[in-house]
N, C-alpha and C positions, 0 to 999 in steps of 0.2 A: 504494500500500500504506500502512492509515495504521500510526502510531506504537506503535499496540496489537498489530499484526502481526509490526512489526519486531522489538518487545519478546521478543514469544515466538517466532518463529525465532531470535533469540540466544539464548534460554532453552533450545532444543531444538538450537543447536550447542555451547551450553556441556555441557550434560548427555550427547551423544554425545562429547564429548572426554574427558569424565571415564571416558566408560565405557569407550573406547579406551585410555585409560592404564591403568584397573582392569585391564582385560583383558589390556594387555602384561606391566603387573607379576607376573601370577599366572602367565603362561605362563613367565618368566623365572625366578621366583625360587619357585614352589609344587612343580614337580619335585624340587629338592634337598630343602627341608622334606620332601617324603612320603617321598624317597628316605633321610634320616634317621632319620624313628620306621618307616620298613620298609612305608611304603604306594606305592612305587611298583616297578615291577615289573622288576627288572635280567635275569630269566630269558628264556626263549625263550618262542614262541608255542604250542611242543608242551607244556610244562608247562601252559598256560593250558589248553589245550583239556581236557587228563586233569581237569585242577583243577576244570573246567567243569561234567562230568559230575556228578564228587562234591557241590559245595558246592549243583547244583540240586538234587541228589534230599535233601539237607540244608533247604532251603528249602520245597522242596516238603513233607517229613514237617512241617516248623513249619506250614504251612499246612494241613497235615490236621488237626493238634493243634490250632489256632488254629477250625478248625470245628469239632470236638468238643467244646471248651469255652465257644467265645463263644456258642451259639444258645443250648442251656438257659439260659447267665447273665439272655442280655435276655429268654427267657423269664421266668427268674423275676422280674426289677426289674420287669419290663410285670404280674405279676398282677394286680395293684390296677383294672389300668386297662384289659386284656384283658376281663375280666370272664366269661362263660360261654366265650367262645371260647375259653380256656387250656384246657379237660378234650379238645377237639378238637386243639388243637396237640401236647400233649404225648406221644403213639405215635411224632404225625410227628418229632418232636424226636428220639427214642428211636433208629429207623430211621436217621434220619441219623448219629449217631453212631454205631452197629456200620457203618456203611459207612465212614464214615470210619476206626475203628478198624483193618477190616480191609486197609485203606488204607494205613496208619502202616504195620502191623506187615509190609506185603507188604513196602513200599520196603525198611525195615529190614534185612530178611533177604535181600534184593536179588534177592526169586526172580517179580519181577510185574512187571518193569520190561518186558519187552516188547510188556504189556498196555499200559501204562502208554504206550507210543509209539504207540498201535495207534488208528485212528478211532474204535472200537468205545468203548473210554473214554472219549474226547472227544464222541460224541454223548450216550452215556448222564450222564455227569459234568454237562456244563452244562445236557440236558436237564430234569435235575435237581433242579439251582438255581434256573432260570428255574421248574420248574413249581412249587416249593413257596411260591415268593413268589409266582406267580400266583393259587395259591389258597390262601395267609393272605389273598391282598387281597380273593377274593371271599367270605371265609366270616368276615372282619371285618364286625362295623354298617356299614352305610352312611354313605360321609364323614369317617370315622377315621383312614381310612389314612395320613396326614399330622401326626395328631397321636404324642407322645413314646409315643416305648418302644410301637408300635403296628407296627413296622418289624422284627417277629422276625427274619425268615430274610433279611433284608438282611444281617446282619452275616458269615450264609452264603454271600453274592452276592461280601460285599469277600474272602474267603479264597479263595473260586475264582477270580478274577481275578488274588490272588497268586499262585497255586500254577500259572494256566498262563501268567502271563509268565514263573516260572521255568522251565518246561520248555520253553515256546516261542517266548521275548524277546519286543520291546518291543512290535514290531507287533500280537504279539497279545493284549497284554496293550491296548493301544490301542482296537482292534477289540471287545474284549471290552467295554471301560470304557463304548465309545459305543450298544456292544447294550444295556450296561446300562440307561443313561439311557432307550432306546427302552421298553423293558421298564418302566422304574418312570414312563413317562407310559401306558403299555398297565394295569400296574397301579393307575395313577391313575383312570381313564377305567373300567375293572372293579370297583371301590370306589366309584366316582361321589361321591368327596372331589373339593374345591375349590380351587382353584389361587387365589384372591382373598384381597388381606391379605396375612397372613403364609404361605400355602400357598405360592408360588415362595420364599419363606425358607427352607420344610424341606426342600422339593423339593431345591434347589439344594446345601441342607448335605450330603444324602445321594447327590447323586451328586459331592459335593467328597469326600465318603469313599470312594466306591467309587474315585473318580478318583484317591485316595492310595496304592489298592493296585499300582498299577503301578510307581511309581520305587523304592519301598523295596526289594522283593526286585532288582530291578535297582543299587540301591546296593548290598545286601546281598552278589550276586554277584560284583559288578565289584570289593570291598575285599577280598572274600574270594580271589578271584584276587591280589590285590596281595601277600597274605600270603603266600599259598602261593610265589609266585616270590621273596618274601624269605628265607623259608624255606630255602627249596632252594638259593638261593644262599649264606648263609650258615652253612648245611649242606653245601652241599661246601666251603667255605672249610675249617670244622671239622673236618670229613672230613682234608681234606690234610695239616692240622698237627697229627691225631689220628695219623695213617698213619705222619708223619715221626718222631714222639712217641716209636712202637711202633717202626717200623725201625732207628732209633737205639739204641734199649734194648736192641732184639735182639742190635746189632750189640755192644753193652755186653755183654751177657749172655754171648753168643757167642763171634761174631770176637776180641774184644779178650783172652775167657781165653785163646782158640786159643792166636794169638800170642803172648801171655806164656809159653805154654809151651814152645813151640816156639822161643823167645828162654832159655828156662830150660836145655831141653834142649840146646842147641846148646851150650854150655856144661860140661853134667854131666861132667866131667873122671873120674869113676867106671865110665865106660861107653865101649866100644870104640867109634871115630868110624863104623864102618857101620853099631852097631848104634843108634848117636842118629841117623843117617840114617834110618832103615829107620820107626823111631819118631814123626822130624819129619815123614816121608812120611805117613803112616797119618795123623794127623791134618790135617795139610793136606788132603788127599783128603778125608777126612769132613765136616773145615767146608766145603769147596769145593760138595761136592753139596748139605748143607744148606742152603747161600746159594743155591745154583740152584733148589730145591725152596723157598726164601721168594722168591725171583724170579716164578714161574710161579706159583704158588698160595697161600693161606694155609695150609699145612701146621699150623698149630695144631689146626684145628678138629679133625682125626680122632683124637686121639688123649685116651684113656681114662685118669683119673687115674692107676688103680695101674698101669699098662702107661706111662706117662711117669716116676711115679716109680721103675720096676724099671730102666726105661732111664739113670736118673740116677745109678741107685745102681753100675750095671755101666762107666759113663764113670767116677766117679771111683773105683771099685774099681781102674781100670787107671791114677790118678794119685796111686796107695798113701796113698786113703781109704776104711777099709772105713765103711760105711754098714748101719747094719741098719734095714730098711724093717718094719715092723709094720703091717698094710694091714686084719686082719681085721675088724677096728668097723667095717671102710667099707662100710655098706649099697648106696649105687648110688652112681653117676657122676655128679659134678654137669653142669652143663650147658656145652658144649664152649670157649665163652670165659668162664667163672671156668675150670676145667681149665687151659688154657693161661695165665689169670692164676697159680693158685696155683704151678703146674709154674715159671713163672717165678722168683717169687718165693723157691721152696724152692732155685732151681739158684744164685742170688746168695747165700743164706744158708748153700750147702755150698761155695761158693765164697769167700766169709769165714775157714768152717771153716779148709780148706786151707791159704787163705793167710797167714793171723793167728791161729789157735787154738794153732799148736804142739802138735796130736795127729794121730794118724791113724785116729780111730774118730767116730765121729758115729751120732746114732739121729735115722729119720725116723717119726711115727708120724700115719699118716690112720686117724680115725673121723668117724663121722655121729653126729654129739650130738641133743638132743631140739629145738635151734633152728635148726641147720644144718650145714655141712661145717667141718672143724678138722684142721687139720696143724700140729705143734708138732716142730722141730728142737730137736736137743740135743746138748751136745758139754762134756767137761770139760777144756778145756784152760785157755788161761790168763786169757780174760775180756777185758772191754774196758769203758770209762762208754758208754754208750749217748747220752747227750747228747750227749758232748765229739762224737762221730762221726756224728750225724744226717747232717749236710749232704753228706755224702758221694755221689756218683753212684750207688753201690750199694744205699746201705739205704736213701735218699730218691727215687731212682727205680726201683728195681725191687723193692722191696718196699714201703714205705710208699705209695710212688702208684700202683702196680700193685692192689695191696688194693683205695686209696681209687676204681679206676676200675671199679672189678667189684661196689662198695657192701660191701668187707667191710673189715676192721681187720686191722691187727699191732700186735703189743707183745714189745718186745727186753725180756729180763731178762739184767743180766750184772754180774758182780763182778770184780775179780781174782782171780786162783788158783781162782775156783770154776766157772769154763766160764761157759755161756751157753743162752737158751732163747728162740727164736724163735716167737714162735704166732701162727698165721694162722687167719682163722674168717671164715663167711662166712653170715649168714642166707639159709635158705628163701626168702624174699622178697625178698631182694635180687637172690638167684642167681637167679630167675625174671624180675627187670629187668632183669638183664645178658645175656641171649639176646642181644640185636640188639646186634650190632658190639662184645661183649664190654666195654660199658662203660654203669654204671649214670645213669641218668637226670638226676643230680644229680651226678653227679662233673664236677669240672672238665677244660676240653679249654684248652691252654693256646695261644693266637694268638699270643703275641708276651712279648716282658721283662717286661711291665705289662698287657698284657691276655689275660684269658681269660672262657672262655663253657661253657654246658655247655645237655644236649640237650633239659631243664625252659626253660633262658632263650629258645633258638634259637624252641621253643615259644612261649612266653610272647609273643615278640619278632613273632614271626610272626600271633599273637592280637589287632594292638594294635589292627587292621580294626573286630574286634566292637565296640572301645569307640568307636570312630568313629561304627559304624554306631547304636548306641543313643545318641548323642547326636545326630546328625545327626535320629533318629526325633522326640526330643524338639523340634530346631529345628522341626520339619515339621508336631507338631501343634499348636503353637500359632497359625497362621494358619487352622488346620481349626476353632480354636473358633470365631471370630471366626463364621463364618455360626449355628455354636449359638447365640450369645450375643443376635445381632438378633432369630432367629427363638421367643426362650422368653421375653426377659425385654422388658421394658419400657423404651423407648430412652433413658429418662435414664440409669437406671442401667446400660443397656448398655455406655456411653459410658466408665463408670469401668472396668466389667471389660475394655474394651475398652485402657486406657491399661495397665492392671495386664499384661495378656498380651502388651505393646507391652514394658514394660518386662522382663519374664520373655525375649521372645525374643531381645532384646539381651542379657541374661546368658548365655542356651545358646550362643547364635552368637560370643561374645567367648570360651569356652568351648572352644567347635570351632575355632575361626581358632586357638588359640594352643595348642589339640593339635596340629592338622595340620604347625602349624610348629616343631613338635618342643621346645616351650618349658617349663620347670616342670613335668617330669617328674615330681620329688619332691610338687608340690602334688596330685596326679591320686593320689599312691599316698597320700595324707597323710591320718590321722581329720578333722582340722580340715575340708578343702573340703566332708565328708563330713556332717558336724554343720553348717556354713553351710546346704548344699542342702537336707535335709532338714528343717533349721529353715525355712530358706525355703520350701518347697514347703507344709510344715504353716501359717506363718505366713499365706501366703497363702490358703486353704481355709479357714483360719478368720475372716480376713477380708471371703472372700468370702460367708463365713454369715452375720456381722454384716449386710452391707448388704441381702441378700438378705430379703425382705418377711416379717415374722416367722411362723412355721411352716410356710415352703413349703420349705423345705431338702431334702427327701426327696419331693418332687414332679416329676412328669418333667421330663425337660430341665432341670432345675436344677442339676446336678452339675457347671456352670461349669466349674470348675480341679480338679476331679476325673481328668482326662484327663493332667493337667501330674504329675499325683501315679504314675502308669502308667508314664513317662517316667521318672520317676527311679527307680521299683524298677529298670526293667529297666536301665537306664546303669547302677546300684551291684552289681545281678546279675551284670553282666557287666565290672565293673571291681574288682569285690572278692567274688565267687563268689556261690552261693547260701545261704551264712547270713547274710551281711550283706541277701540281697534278702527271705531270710523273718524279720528282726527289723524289717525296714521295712514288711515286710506285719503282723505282729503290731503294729506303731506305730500301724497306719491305725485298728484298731480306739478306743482310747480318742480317736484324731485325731476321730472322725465322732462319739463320744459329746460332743467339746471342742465341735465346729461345729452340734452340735445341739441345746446349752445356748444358745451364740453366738446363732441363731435361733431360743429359745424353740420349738422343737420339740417338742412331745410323741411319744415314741416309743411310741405306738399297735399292736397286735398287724397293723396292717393296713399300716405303715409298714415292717416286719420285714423281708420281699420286699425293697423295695427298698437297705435298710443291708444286708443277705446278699448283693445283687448286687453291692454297688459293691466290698465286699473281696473278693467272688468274684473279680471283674477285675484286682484286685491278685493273688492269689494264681496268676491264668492268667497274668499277665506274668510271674511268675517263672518258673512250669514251662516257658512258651514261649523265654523267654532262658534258661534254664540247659540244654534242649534244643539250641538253637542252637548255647550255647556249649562244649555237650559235643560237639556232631558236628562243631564247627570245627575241637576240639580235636586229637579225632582225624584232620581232615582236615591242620594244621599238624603234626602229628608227621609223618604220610605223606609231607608236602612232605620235612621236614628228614632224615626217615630219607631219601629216596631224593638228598640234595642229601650227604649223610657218603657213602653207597655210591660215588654218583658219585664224590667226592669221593679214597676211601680208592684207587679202582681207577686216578684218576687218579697218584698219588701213587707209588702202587706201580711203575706204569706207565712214570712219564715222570722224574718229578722228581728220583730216586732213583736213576736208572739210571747215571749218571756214578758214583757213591760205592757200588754196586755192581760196576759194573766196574772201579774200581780196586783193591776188593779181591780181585776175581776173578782180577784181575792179578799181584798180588801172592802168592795162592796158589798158581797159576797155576806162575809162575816156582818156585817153594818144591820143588811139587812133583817139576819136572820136575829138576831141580838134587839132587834128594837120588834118581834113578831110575839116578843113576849112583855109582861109587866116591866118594867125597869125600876132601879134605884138610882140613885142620884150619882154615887159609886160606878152603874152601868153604863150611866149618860157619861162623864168623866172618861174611863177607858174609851167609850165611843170616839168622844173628842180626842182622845191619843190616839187611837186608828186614823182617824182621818187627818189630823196634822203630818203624822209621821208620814204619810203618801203623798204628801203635799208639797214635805222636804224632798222627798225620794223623787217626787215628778219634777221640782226644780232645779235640784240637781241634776237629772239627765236633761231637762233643756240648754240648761247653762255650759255641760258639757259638747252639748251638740253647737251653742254659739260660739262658744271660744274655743274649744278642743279642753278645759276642762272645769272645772266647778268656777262657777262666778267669784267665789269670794270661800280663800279654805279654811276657814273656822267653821263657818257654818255646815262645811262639809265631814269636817276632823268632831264638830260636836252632833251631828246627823249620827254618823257612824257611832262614837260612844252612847248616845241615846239607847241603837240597838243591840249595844252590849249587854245594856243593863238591863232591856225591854225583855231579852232573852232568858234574863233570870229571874224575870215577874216582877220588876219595878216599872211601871208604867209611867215612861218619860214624855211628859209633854212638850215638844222642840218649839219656840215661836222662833226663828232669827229674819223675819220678813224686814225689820227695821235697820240693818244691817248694810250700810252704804258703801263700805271699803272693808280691807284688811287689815290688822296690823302686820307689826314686822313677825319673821320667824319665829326667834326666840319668844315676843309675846307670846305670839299663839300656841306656842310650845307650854306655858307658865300657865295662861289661860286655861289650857285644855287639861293639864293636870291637877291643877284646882278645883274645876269644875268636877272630874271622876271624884277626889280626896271627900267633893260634897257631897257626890249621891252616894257614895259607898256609905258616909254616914245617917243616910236616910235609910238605905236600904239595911241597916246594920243595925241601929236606935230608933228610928221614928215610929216602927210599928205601923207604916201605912202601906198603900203600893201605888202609890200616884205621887210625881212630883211635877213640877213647871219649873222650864229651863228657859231663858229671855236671855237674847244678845240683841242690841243697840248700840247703834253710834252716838255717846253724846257729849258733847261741849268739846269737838274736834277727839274726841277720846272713843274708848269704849267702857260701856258698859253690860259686865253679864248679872244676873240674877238665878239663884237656885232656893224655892220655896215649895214648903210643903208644910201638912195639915195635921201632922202628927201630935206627937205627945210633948215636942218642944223640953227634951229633957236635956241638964248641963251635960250628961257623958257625950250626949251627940255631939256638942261644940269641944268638951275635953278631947274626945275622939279624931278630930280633924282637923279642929281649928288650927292650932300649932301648922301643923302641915300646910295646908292652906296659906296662913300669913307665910309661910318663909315662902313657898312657889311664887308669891307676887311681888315678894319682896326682892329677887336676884332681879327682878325687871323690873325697878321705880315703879310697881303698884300698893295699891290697897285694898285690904280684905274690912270689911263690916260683918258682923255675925249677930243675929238677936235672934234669943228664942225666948218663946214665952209659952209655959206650961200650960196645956192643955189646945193648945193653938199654932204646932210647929215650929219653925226654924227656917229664919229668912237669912239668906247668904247673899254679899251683895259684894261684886268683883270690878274694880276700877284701874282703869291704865290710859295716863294721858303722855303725850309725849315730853321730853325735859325739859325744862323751861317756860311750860305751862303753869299757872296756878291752879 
């Protein structure tokens, strides 16, 4: 073997090693990148398949579009050089298009598709194709058929090859590409053109194009599945923490007034203790079934605004707040989740009334304004600042984000002493985006402490395929010019256009590598890359005018980087909509007036044809990608609506099921406890059942707002409560008045204090009920631990000691009094230093 051998079998193991490691690298590390910007597919294979369906018959209507527009174009660019045979093509042109149109508009309506699967289309369809390019090529001059823009109904041959690889992958898109080729040497051979010279140049260019219609729509499909499974997976994510979002609120809205009342009630020292039984019964039983009836189904949807507000107004008529409902302005019923939003938001805002207004009259009033639905509460008791109390669980989740999730607003109006006015309003147009899962398009769904999404982004997110796919189109045609370029122009100067397209495809492909890898998101949505490209794109075209032999510019086959210009409308069509892609098609125009000065070109009435063609082509890449990108769109919404459903049924289902059954538990017991006589002692424990679910529901809200308990003492003394609750001392938890935290250490001192207290209740006092209160006051805090016992000195011998030193390593103060026969009041202070 000599030394020239050995050379290039190293040369040919170096370049297989390279490619083995290219290859390991991308399989290792190109999954996560896709799985990143959302092109890689976390779903299952049944999503794919549904997905399947849709995004071909989306492909397929591009490719009918795609024939209706591309033939007339190369008709018209060829008139010059068609010559008498245009008056003969153009019926046949005509003909093609209403078949195609009828074509589009069947798939559309999705009422032909069975045709569409049937042989009967597949003979007649390519029968079709094949015949009208068989005879352009015999009813061309003799020997033409080879030269530019003489190749009408080819551009008809590449769209049918699209359109049944999409319906029938690769194979036949394969099968089809290689009939082609048979085909356009049978049309060779029936024109009796020349294959000698530059005739295998054109030859070979045109079937490198038909040969391109195969992998695009097989890109196109295969990203478009990647979307759709991003979709839906992070569509049921959103789903879940939409469902948890709402369960929660509910249980805000709901459960937690229950409780409060029934924590009120137990107590009303006004009213005979069977008949606060009889009272905490009835409502326990009410919320019980309404938790069973949000268990099994959404129970929002059926109910009818003024039939939810009559029901609101007759609940808290029975909690001595008359309500007068004014309903008649309201033309119809808004649509079933705004309803169940507003009804929310109105039962939080009479639920303020009650508990902070200091009256007992409130006016509700629903009409239909001339922009859309409007309920405005009123009350004149004694007012509140609306700022000072935004952030409150009340007015910022169930009215303010309840609004913002259905696309409608509130605005609190309130003074002191002059009441308060609540309005909710909701446009027509909004209330028609919030149909599906009762939450507007653009409202936020919140994932986590810092992050949220909403069902425009999940979209968006799931779209990011298209931008893939038009830039991927752009790397692809630039190696397609490379055969134009030998076969029109003259090989010196080929050799520059040829380096020029060398260096273009190294910009797309550095382009796609560092999309794919999820890099410089910001530069992709940014004016700047947007103004580079197009400066580029223009810079180069006019360049290539200069070199191009002076007034051939507008001559066939010379439209060089014309093609590269195609490419970028449709990547900025589909990366920043269709106005950005029809301000680059109106650019093209003065672009070809720049490049045909650049080429001393005279634009001649017989030159016209051809400048009409080439913005034609621009103008058909927009409608084709904004086509695309409109049916993607809809197909990525479909993904993510059906990934929220999945998502919301899960949620309902499974995750929620534990904090459902606790509180079912807890009413549960309420009930059965008040179905008999009670003692005063009965009632008491009752009110410790319902406080302590009270804590335990605000703590998991508060968890779910910030990612963990609002404020942790009340959580650190939650938890001790049920220590002691577990050993039969019945702790009664208030910490509702609790504005902030201390520091660590306090609450460290605090919280051991407070045990040192109940252990001496539960050790001396001889009761089983004690009351635990945490307060903020005078910038300080204050806890309290009382109970009704026997008020004996071992109890304070027992603890006190203890107690005063806990408060004392943190500059606080311990109070202790007991008085015999009437318990033992413990009273825990901590202000910060420097305070008096």
């Amino acid at each position: 073997m000599t030394s020239a051998h050995l050379a290039d079998l190293r040369l040919v193991r170096i370049a297989r090693g390279l490619w083995n490691a290219a290859a390991n690298l991308l399989r290792k590390h190109l999954p996560a990148h896709l799985e990143r910007i959302g092109l890689r597919d976390p779903a299952g294979d049944e999503l794919h398949q549904r997905f399947a369906v849709r995004s071909a018959d989306w492909v397929v209507v591009a490719c009918f579009v795609h024939r209706i527009v591309a033939t007339p174009l190369v008709l018209i660019g060829g008139l010059s050089t068609i010559g008498p045979t245009a008056d003969r093509y153009g019926p046949v042109v005509v003909g093609l298009m209403v078949w195609n149109v009828f074509l589009t508009v069947g798939v559309l309506r999705q009422r032909i598709r069975p045709f569409l699967a049937g042989r009967a289309f597949a003979v007649v369809d390519l029968a079709l194709a094949a015949g009208v390019n068989l005879w352009g090529a015999a009813v061309l001059p003799q020997g033409e058929l080879l030269h530019p823009y003489k190749d009408v109904y080819w551009i008809y041959a590449m769209g049918t090859v699209a359109g049944w690889t999409a319906l029938k992958g690769v194979r036949a898109g394969l099968w089809l590409a290689a009939a082609g080729g048979i085909l356009l040497l049978g049309m060779v051979g029936l024109n009796g053109a020349s294959l000698s010279g530059a005739g295998w140049g054109h030859l070979l260019s045109r079937f490198g194009w038909l040969l391109s219609a195969v992998p695009l729509p097989l890109i196109v499909l295969r990203l478009g599945r990647q979307g759709a499974g991003l979709g839906n997976t992070e569509g049921r994510r959103a789903g879940r923490a939409l469902e948890r979002i709402r369960a929660l609120r509910t249980m805000h809205d709901t459960v937690l007034q229950t409780l409060a009342q029934i924590a009120q009630r137990a107590v009303a020292v006004d009213l005979p203790a069977g008949e606060r039984a009889r009272h905490i019964h009835r409502l326990a039983a009410e919320q019980l079934a309404g938790l069973d009836r949000a268990i099994r189904a959404d129970d929002r949807d059926r109910t009818g605004l003024v039939d939810g507000l009559q029901g609101l107004v007759r609940r808290f008529g029975e909690g001595n707040l008359r309500v007068d409902l004014l309903a008649d302005e309201l033309a119809a019923d808004p649509p079933p989740a705004v309803t169940a939003g507003l009804l929310a938001a109105v039962q939080e805002a009479l639920t303020n009334v009650r508990k902070h207004a200091r009256t007992d009259r409130a006016i509700v009033r629903a009409a239909t304004t001339g922009r859309g639905y409007e309920v405005v509460i009123r009350d004149y008791g004694r007012g509140f600042d609306p700022e000072a109390h935004r952030s409150g669980v009340g007015i910022s989740e169930s009215v303010y984000r309840r609004m913002a999730e259905i696309g409608g607003r509130a605005s609190i109006w309130s003074e002191p002493d002059r009441g308060t006015r609540v309005r909710l309003a909701v446009d027509f147009g909004a209330a028609s985006r919030a149909r599906r899962f009762g939450i507007a398009p653009h409202a936020a769904i919140t994932l986590g402490p810092t992050t949220s999404t909403s069902v425009d982004a999940l979209t968006n997110q799931a779209l990011a395929w298209f931008i893939v796919a038009a830039l991927a189109y752009r790397v692809a045609l630039s190696p397609l010019q490379v055969g134009t370029l030998f076969a029109n122009l003259d090989p010196r100067r080929a050799w520059l256009f040829f380096a020029a397209i060398v260096g273009v495809f190294a910009f797309d492909l550095a382009l796609l590598i560092v999309l794919l890898m999820g890099r410089f998101g910001r530069l992709f949505r940014s004016r700047a890359l947007l103004v580079v490209d197009v400066g580029l794109t223009a810079g180069l075209n006019i360049w290539s005018a200069f070199l191009l032999p002076a007034g051939t510019l507008l001559a066939p086959g010379h439209e060089v980087l014309w093609g590269y210009m195609l490419g970028a409308v449709a990547f900025w069509t589909g990366l920043r909509g269709v106005r950005t892609g029809l301000a680059v098609v109106v650019g093209g125009i003065p672009l070809q007036l720049a490049m045909a000065a650049a080429n001393q070109t005279a634009l001649s009435p017989g030159l016209w044809p051809q400048l009409v063609a080439r913005q034609g082509w621009l103008a058909a890449t927009v409608v084709i990608a904004w086509l695309l990108t409109r049916l993607a769109r809809r197909g990525a919404q479909r993904a993510v609506d059906e990934g929220i459903k999945t998502g919301l049924a899960i949620e309902r289902t499974w995750a929620l099921r534990d904090l459902y059954a606790e509180v079912a538990r807890s009413l549960t017991a309420i009930t059965a406890r008040t179905c008999q006589p009670v003692t005063h002692e009965d009632l008491m424990d009752i009110r410790g059942t319902a406080l302590d679910q009270v804590n335990r529901l605000r703590e998991v809200i508060d968890q779910e707002r910030g990612g963990g308990p609002r404020f942790r003492l009340a959580a650190e003394l939650s938890r001790l409560a049920g220590t002691f609750r577990s050993h039969g001392l019945r702790v009664e938890l208030v910490t509702s008045q609790l504005t902030s935290d201390p520091p660590p250490e306090v609450r460290e001192a605090i919280v051991a204090a407070v045990a040192e207290a109940l252990r001496g209740v539960a050790g001396h006092a001889a009761v089983a009920h004690a009351v635990v209160r945490a307060s903020n006051a005078d910038d300080g805090f204050e806890i309290s631990v009382r109970d009704h016992g026997l008020g004996s000195p071992a109890q304070m011998q027992a603890s006190g000691a203890l107690i005063n030193d806990r408060l004392a390593t943190v500059g606080g103060l311990a109070e202790i009094r007991c008085e015999r026969g009437n318990g033992t009041r413990i009273r825990l202070r901590w202000r910060p230093s420097g305070m008096p």
